[in-house]
gemmi code that builds the backbone of each chain (N, CA, C; Angstrom):
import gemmi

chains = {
    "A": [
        ("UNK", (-13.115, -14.184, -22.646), (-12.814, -13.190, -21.607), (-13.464, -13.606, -20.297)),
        ("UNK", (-12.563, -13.734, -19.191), (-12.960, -14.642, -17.818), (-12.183, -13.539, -17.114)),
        ("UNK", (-13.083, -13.821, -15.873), (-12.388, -12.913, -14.900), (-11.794, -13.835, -14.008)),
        ("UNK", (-10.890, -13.248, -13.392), (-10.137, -14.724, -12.676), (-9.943, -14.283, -11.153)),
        ("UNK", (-10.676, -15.265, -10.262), (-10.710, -15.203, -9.141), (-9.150, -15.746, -8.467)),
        ("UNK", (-8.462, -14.612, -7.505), (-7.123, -15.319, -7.239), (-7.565, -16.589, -6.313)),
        ("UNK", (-7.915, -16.186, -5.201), (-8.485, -17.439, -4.465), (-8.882, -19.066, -4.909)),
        ("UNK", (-10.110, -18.670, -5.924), (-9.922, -20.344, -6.564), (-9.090, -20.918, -6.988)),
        ("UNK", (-8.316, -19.659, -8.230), (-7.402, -20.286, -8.611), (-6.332, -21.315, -7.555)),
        ("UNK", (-5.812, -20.130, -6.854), (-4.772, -21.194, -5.824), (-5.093, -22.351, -5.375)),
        ("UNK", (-6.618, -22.640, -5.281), (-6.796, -23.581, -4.667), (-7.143, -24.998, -5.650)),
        ("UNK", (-6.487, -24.564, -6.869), (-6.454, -25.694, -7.810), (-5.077, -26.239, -8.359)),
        ("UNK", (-3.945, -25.624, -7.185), (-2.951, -26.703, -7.006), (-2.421, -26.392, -6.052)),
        ("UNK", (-1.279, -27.121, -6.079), (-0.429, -27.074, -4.248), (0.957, -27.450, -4.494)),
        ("UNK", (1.662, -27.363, -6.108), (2.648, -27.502, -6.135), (3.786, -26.126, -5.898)),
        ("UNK", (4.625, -26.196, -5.572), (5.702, -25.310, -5.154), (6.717, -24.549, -6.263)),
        ("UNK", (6.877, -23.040, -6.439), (7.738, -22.709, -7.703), (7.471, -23.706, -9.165)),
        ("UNK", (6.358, -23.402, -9.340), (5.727, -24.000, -10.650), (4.820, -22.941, -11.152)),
        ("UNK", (4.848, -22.030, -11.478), (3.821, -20.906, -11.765), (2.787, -21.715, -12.479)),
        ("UNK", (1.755, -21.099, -12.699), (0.369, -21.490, -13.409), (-0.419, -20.260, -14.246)),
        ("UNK", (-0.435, -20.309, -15.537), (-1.082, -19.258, -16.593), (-2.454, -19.047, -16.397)),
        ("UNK", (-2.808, -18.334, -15.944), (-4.070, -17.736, -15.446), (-4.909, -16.715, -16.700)),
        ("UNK", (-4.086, -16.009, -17.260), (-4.611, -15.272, -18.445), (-3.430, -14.580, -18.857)),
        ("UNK", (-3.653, -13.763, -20.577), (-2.469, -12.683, -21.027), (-2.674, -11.762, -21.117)),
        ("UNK", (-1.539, -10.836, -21.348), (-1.848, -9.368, -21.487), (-1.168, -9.086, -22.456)),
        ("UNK", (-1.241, -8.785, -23.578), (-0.571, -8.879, -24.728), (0.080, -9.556, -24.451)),
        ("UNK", (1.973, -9.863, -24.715), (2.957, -10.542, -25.100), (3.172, -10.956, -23.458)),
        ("UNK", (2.179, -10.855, -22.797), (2.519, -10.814, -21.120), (2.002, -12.310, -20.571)),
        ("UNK", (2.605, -12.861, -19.730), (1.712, -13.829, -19.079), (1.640, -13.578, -17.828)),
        ("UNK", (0.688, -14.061, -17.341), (-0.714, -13.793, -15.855), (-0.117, -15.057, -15.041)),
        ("UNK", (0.606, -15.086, -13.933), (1.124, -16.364, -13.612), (0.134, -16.472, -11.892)),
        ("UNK", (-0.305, -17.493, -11.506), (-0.025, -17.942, -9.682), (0.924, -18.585, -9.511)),
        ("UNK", (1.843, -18.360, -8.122), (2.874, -19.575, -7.661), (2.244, -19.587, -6.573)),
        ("UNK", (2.839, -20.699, -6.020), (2.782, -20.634, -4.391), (4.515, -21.575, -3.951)),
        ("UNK", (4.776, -20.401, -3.237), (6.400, -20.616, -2.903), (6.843, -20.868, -1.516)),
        ("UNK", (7.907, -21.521, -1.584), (8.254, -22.341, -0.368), (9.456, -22.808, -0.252)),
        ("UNK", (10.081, -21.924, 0.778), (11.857, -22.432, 0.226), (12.658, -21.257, 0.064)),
        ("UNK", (13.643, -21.952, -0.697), (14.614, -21.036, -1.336), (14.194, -21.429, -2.505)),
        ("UNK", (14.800, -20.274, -3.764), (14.576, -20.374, -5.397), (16.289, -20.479, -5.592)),
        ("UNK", (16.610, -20.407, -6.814), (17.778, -20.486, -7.201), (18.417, -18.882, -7.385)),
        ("UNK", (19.423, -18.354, -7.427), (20.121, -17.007, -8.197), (19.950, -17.116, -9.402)),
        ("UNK", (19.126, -16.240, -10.119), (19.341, -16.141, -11.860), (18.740, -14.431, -11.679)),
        ("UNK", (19.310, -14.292, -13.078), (18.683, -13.151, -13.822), (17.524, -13.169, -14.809)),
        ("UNK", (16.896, -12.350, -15.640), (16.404, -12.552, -17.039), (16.964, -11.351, -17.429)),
        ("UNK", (17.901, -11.683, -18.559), (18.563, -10.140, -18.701), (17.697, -9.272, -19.874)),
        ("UNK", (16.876, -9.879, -20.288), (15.963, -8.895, -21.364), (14.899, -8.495, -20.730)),
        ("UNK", (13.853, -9.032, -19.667), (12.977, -9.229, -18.915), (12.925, -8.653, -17.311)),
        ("UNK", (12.366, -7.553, -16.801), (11.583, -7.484, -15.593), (11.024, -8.356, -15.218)),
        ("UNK", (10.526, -8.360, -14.205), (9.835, -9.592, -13.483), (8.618, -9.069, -12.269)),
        ("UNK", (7.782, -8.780, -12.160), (6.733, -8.556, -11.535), (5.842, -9.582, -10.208)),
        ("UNK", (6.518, -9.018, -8.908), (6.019, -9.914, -8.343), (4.737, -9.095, -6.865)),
        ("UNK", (3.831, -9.354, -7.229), (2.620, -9.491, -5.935), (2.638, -10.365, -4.974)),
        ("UNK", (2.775, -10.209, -4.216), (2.216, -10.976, -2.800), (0.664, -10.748, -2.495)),
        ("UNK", (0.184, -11.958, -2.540), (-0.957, -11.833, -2.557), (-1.766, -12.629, -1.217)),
        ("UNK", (-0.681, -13.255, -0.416), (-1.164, -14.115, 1.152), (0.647, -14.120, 1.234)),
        ("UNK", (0.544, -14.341, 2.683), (2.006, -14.618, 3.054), (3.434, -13.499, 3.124)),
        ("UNK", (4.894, -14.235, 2.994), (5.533, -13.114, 3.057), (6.692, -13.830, 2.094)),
        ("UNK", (7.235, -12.957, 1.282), (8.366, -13.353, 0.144), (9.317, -12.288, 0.592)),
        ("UNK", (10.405, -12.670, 0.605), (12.144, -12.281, 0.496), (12.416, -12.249, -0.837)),
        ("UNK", (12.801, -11.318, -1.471), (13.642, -11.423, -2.724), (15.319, -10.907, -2.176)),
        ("UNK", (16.245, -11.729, -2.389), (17.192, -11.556, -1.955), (18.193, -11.186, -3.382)),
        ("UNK", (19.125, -9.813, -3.188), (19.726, -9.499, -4.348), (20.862, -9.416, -3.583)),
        ("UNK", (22.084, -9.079, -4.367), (23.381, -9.566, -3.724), (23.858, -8.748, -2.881)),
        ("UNK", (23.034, -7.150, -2.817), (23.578, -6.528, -1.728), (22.516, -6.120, -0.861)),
        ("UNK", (21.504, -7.008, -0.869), (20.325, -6.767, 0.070), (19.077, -7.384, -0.182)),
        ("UNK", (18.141, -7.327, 0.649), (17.123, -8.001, 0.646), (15.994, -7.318, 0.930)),
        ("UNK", (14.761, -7.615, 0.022), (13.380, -6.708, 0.188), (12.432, -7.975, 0.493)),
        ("UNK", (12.353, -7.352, 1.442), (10.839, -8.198, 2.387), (9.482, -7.785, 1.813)),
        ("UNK", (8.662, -8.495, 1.327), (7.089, -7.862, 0.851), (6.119, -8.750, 1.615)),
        ("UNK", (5.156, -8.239, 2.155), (4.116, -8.531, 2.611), (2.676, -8.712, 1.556)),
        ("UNK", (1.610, -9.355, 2.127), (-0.221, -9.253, 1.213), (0.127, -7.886, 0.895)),
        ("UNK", (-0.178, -7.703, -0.657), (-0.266, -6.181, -0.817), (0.750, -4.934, -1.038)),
        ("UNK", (1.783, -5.941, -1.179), (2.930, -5.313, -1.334), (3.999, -6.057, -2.818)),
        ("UNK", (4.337, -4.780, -3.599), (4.843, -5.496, -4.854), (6.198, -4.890, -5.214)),
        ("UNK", (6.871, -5.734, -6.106), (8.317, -5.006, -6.376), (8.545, -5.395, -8.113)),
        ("UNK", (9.188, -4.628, -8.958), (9.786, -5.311, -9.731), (10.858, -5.361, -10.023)),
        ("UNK", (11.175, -6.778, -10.477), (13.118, -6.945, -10.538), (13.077, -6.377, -11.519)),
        ("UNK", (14.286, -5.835, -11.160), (14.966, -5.105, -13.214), (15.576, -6.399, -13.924)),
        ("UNK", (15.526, -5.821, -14.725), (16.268, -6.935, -15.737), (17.606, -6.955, -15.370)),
        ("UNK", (18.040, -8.158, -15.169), (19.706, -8.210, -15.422), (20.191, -8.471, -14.351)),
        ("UNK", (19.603, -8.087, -13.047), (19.558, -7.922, -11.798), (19.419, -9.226, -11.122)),
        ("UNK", (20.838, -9.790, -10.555), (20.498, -11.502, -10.023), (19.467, -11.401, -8.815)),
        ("UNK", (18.588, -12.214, -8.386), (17.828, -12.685, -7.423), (17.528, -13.635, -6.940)),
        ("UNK", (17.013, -14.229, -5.485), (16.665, -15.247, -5.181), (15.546, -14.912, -4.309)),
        ("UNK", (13.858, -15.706, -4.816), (12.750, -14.826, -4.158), (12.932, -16.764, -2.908)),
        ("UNK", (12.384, -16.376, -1.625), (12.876, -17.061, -0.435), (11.495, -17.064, 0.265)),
        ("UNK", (10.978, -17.936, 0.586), (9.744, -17.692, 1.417), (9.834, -18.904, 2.707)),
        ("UNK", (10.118, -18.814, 4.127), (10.099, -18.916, 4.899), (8.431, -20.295, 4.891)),
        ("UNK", (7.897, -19.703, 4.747), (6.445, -20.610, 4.809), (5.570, -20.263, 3.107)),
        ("UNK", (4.367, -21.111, 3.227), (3.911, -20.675, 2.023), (3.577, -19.724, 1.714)),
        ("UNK", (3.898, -18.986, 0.516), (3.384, -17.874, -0.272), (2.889, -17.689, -1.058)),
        ("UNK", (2.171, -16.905, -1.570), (1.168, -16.689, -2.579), (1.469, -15.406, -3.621)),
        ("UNK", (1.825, -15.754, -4.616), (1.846, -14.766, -5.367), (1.135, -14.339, -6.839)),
        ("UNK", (1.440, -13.397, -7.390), (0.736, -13.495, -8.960), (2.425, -12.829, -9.808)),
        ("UNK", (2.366, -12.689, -10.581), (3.561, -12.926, -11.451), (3.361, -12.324, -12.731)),
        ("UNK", (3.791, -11.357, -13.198), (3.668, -11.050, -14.568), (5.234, -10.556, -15.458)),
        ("UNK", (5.153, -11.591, -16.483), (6.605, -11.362, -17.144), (6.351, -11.464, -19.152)),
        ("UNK", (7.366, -11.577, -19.403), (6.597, -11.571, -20.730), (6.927, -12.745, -21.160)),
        ("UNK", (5.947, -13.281, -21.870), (5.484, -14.842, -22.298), (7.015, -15.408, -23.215)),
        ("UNK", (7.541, -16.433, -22.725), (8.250, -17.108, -23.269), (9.447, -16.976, -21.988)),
        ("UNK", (9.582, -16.132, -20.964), (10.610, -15.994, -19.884), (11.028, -17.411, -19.050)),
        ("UNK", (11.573, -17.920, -19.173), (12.103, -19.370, -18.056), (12.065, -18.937, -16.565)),
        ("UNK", (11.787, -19.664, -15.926), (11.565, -18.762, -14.541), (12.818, -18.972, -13.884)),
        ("UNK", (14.026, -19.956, -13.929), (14.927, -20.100, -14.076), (16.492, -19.211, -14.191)),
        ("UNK", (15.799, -18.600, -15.445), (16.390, -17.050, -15.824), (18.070, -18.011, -16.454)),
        ("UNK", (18.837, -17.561, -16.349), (20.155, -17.532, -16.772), (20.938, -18.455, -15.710)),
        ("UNK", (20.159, -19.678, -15.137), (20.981, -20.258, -14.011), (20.761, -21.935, -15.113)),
        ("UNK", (21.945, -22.490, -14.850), (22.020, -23.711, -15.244), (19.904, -24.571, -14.908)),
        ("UNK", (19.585, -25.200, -15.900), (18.866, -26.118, -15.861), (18.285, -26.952, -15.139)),
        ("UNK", (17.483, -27.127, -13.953), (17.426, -27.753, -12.718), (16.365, -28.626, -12.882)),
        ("UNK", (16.147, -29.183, -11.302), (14.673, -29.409, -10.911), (13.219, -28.499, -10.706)),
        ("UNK", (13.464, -26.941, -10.683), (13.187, -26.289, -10.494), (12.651, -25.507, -11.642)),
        ("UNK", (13.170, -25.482, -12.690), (13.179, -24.824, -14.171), (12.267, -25.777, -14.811)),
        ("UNK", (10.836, -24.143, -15.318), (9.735, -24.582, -16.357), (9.907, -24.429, -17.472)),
        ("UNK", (9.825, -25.212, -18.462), (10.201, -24.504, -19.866), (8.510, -23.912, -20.354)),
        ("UNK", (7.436, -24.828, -19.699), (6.144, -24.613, -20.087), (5.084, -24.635, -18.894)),
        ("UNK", (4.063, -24.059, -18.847), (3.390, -23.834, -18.231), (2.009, -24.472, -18.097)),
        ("UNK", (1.469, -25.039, -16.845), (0.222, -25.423, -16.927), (-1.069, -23.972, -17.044)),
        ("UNK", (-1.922, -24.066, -17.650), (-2.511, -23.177, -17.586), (-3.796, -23.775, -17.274)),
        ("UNK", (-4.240, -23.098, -15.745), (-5.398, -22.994, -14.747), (-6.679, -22.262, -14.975)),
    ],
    "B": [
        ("UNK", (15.312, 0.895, -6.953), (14.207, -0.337, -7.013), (14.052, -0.126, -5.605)),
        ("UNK", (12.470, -0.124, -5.607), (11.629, 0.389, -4.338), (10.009, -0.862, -4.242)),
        ("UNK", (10.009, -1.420, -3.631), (8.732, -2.190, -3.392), (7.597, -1.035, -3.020)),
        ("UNK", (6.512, -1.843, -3.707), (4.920, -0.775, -3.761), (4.523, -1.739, -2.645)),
        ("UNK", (3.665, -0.372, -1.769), (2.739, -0.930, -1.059), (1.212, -0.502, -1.128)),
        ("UNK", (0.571, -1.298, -1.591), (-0.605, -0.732, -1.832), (-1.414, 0.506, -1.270)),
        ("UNK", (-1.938, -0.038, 0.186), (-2.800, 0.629, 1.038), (-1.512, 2.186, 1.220)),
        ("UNK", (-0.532, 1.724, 1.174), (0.263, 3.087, 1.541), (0.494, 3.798, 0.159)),
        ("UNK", (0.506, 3.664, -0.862), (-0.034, 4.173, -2.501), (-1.054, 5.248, -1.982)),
        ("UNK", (-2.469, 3.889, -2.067), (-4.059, 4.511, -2.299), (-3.964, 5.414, -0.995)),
        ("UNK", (-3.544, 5.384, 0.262), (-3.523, 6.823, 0.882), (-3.015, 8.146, 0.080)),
        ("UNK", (-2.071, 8.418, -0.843), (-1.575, 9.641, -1.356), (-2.219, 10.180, -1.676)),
        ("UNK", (-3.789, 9.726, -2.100), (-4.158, 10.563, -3.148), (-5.944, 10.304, -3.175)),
        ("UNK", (-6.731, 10.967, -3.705), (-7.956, 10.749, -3.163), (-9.317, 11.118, -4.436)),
        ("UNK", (-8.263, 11.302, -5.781), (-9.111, 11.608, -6.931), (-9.650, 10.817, -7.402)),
        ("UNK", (-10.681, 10.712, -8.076), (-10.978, 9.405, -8.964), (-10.965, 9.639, -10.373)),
        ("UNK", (-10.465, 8.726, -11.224), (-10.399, 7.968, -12.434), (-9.177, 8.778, -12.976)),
        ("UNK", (-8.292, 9.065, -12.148), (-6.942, 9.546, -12.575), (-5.867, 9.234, -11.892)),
        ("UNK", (-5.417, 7.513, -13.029), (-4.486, 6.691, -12.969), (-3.062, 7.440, -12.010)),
        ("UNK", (-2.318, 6.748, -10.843), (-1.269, 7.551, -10.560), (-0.141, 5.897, -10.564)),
        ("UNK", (0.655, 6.700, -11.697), (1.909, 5.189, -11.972), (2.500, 5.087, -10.910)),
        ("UNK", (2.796, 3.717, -10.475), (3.691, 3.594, -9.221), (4.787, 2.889, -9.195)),
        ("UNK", (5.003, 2.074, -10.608), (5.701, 1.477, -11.317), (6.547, 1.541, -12.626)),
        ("UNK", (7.344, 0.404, -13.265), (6.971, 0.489, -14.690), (7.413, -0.905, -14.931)),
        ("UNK", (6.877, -1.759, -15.631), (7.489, -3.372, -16.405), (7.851, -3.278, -17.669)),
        ("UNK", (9.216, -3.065, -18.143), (9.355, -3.585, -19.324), (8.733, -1.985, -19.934)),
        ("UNK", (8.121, -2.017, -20.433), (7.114, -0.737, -21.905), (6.017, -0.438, -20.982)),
        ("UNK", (5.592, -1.119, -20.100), (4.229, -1.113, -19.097), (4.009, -0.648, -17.849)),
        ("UNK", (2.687, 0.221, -18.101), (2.918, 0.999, -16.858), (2.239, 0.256, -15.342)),
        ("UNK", (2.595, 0.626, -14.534), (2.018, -0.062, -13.460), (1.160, 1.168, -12.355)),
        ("UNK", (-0.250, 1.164, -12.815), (-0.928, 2.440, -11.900), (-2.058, 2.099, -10.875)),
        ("UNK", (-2.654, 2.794, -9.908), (-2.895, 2.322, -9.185), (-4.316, 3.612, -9.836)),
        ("UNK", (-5.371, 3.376, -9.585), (-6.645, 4.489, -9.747), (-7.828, 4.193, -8.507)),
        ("UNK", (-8.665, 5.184, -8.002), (-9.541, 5.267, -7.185), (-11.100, 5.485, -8.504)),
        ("UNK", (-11.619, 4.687, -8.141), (-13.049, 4.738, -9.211), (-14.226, 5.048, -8.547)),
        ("UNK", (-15.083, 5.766, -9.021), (-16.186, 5.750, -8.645), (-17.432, 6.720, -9.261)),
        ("UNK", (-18.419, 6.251, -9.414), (-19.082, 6.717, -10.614), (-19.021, 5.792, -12.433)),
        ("UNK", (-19.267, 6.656, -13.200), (-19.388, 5.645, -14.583), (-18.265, 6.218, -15.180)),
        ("UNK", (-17.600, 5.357, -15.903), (-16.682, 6.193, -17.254), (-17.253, 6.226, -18.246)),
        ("UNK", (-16.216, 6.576, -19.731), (-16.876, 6.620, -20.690), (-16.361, 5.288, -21.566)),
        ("UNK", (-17.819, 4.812, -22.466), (-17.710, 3.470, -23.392), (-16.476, 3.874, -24.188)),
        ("UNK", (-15.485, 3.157, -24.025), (-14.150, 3.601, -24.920), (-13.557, 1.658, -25.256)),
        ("UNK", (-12.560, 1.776, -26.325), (-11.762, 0.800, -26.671), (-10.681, 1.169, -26.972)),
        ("UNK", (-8.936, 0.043, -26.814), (-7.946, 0.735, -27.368), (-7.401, -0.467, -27.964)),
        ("UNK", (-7.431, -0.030, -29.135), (-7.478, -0.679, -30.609), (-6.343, -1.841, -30.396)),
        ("UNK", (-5.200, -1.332, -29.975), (-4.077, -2.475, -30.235), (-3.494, -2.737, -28.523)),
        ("UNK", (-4.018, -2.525, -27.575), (-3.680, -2.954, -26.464), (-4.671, -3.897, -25.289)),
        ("UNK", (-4.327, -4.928, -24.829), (-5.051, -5.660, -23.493), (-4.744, -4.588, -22.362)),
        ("UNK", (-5.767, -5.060, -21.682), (-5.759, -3.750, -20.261), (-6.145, -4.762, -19.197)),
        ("UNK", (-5.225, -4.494, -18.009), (-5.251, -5.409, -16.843), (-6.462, -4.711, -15.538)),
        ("UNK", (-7.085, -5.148, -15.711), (-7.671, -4.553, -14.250), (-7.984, -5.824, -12.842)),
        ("UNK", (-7.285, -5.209, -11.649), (-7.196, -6.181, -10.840), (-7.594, -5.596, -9.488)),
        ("UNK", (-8.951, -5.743, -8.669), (-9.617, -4.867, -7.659), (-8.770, -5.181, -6.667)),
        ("UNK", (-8.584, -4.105, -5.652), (-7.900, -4.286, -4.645), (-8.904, -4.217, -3.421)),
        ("UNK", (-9.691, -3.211, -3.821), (-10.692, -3.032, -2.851), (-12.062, -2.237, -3.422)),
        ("UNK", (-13.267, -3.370, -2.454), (-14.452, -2.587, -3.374), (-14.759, -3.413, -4.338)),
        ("UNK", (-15.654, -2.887, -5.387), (-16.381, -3.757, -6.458), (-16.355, -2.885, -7.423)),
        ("UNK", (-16.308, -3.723, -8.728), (-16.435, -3.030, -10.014), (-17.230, -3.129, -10.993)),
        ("UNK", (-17.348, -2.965, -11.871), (-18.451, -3.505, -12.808), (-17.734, -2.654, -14.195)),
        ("UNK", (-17.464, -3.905, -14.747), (-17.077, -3.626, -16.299), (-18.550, -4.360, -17.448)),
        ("UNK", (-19.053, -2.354, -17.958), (-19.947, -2.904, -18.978), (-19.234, -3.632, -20.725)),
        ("UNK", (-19.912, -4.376, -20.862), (-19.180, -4.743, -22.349), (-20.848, -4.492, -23.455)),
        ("UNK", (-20.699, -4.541, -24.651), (-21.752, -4.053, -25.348), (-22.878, -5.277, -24.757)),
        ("UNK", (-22.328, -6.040, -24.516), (-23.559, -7.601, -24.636), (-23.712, -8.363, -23.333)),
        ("UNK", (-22.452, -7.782, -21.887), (-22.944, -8.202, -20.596), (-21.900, -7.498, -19.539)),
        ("UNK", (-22.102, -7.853, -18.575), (-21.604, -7.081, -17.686), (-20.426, -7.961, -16.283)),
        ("UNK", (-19.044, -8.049, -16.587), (-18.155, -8.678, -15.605), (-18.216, -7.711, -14.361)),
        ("UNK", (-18.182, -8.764, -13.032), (-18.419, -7.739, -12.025), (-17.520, -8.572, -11.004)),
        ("UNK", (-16.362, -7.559, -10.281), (-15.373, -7.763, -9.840), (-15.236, -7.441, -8.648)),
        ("UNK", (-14.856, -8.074, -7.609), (-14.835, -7.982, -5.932), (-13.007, -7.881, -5.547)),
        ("UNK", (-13.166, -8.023, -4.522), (-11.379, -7.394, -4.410), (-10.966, -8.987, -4.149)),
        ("UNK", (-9.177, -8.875, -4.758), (-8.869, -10.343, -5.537), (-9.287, -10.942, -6.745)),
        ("UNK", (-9.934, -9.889, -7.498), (-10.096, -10.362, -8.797), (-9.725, -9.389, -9.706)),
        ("UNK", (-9.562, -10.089, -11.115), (-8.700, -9.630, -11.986), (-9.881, -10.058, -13.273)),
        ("UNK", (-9.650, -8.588, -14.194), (-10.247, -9.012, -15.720), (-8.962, -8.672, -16.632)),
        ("UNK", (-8.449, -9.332, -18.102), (-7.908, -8.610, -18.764), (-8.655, -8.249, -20.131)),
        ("UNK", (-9.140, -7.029, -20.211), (-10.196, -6.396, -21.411), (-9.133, -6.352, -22.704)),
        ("UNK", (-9.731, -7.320, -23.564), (-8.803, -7.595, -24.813), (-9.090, -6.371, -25.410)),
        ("UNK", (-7.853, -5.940, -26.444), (-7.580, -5.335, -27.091), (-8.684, -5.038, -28.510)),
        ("UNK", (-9.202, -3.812, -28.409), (-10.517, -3.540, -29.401), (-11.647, -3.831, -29.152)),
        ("UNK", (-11.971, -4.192, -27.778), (-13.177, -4.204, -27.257), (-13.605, -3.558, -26.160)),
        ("UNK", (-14.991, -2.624, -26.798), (-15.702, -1.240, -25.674), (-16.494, -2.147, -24.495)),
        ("UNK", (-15.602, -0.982, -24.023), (-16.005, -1.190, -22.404), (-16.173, 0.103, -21.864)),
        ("UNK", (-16.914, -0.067, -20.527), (-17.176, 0.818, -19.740), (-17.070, 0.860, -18.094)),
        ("UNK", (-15.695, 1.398, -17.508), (-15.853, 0.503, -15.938), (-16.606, 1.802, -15.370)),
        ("UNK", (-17.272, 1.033, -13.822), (-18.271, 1.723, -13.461), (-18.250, 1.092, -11.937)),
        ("UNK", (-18.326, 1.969, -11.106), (-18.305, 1.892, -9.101), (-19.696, 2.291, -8.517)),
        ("UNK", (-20.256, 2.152, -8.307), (-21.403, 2.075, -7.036), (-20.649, 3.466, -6.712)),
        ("UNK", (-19.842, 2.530, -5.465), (-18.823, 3.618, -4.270), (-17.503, 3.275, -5.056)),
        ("UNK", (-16.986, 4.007, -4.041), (-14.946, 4.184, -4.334), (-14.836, 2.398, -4.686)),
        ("UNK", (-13.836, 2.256, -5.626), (-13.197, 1.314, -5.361), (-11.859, 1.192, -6.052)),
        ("UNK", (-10.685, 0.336, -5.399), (-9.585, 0.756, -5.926), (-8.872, -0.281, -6.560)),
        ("UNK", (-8.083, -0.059, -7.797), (-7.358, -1.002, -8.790), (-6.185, -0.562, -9.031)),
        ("UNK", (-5.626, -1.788, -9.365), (-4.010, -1.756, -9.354), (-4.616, -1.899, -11.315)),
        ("UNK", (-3.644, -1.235, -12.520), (-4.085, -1.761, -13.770), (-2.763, -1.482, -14.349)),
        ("UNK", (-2.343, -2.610, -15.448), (-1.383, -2.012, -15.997), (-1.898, -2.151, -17.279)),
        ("UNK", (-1.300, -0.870, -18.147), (-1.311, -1.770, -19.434), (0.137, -0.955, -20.300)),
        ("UNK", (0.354, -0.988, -21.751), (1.596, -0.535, -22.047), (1.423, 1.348, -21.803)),
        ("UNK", (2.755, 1.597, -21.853), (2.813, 3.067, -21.157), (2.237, 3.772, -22.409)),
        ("UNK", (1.999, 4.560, -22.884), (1.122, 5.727, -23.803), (-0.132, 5.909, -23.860)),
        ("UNK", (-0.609, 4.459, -23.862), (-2.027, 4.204, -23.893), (-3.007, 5.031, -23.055)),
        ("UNK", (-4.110, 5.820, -24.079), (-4.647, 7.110, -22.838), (-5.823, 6.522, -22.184)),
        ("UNK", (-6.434, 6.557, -21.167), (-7.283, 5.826, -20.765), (-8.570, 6.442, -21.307)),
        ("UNK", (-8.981, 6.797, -21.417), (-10.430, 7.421, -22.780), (-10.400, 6.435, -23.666)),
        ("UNK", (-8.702, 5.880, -24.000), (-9.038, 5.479, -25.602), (-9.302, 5.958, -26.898)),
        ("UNK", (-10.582, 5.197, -27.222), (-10.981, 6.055, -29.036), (-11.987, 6.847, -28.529)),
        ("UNK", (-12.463, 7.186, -26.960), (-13.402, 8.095, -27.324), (-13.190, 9.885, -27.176)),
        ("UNK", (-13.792, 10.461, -27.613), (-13.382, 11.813, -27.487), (-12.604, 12.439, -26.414)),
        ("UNK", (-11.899, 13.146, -26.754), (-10.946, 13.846, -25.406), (-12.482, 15.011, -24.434)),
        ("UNK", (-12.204, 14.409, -23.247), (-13.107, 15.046, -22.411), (-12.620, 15.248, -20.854)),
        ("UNK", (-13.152, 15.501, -20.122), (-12.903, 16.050, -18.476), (-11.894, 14.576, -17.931)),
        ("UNK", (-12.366, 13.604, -18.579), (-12.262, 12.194, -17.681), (-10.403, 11.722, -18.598)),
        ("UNK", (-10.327, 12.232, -19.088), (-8.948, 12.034, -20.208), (-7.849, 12.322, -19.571)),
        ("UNK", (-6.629, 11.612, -19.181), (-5.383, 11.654, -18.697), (-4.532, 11.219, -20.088)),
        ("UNK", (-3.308, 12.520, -20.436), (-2.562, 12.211, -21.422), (-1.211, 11.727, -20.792)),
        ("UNK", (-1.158, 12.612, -19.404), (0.281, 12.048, -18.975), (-0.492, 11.572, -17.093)),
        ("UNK", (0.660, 10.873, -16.537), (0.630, 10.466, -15.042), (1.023, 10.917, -14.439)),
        ("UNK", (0.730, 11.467, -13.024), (1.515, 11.960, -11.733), (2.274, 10.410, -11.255)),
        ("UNK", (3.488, 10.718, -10.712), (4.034, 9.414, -10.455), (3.989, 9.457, -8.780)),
        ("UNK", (3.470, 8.242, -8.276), (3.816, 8.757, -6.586), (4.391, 7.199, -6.559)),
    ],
}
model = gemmi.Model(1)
for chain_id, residues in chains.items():
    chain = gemmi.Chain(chain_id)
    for i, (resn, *xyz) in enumerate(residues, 1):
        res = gemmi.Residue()
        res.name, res.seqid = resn, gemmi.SeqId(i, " ")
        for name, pos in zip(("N", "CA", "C"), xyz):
            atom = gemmi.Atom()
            atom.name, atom.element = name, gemmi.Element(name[0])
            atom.pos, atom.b_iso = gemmi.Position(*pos), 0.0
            res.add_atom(atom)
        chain.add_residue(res)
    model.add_chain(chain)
structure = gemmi.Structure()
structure.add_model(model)
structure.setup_entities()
């Protein structure tokens, strides 16, 4: 049992839409990203998706609109619900979904798609 | 689907140690609480509990030492192990854990016991 500082953590990588396992919560995993770009359109149709902003600013873009979140500001996707989270410059987030979710979701197989996770 | 904003949450409301949901993930609730003062030594047998400071400091007793949490940090208190969180002054947490779960736990129903949530 560790308590997990967000700050260090981030600062023990610098790769882009690669989440990193930080700790669990039951069947849950504890993710950091740091995002940059566009993401792809997918769903997780069994799965919510939990996203914090924790520095910076993220776009989640859904097909009939778009929610802007700021530090301190959180949303969760419903399940089933296509999205594309968009960040203009780097972002910082924390992430909680339930362990085994592709971050990918229901979109063809990419460069972009984790099947596994480094854990920080 | 509505994005949370923290600081505009923790304005609604001004009680302490009575969780107000602002969310939900999946089975899991997503609440936001104002702390301050001691709780009571409680455990809940089959659930992890997220606690993540937003603001302020915390101090989670465990039987054998004491995690102590600044804002940007996160503990997750495994499942069947007594704890006791505890504030100096106010401080405020975002916590989720699955929805039923009473925050007392196994210890006696008393003043400090929430069976259901105000939702804001």
């Amino acid at each position: 049992m560790e308590k997990v500082n967000l700050a260090g953590k981030f600062a023990l990588f610098d790769d882009r839409w690669s989440p990193k396992l930080v700790a669990v919560l039951d069947d849950y995993d504890i993710k950091l990203a740091k995002l940059e770009g566009e993401f792809v359109w997918h769903k997780h149709d069994g799965d919510d998706e939990f996203f914090l902003v924790v520095d910076g600013h993220l776009s989640i873009d859904f097909r009939d609109r778009t929610v802007d979140l700021d530090a301190g500001e959180f949303l969760v996707v419903p399940k089933g619900v296509e999205h594309r989270p968009r960040a203009e410059r780097e972002c910082r987030v924390l992430l909680i979904e339930r362990a085994g979710v592709v971050n990918t979701g229901d979109a063809p197989a990419g460069a972009l798609t984790r099947h596994t996770l480094d854990r920080i």
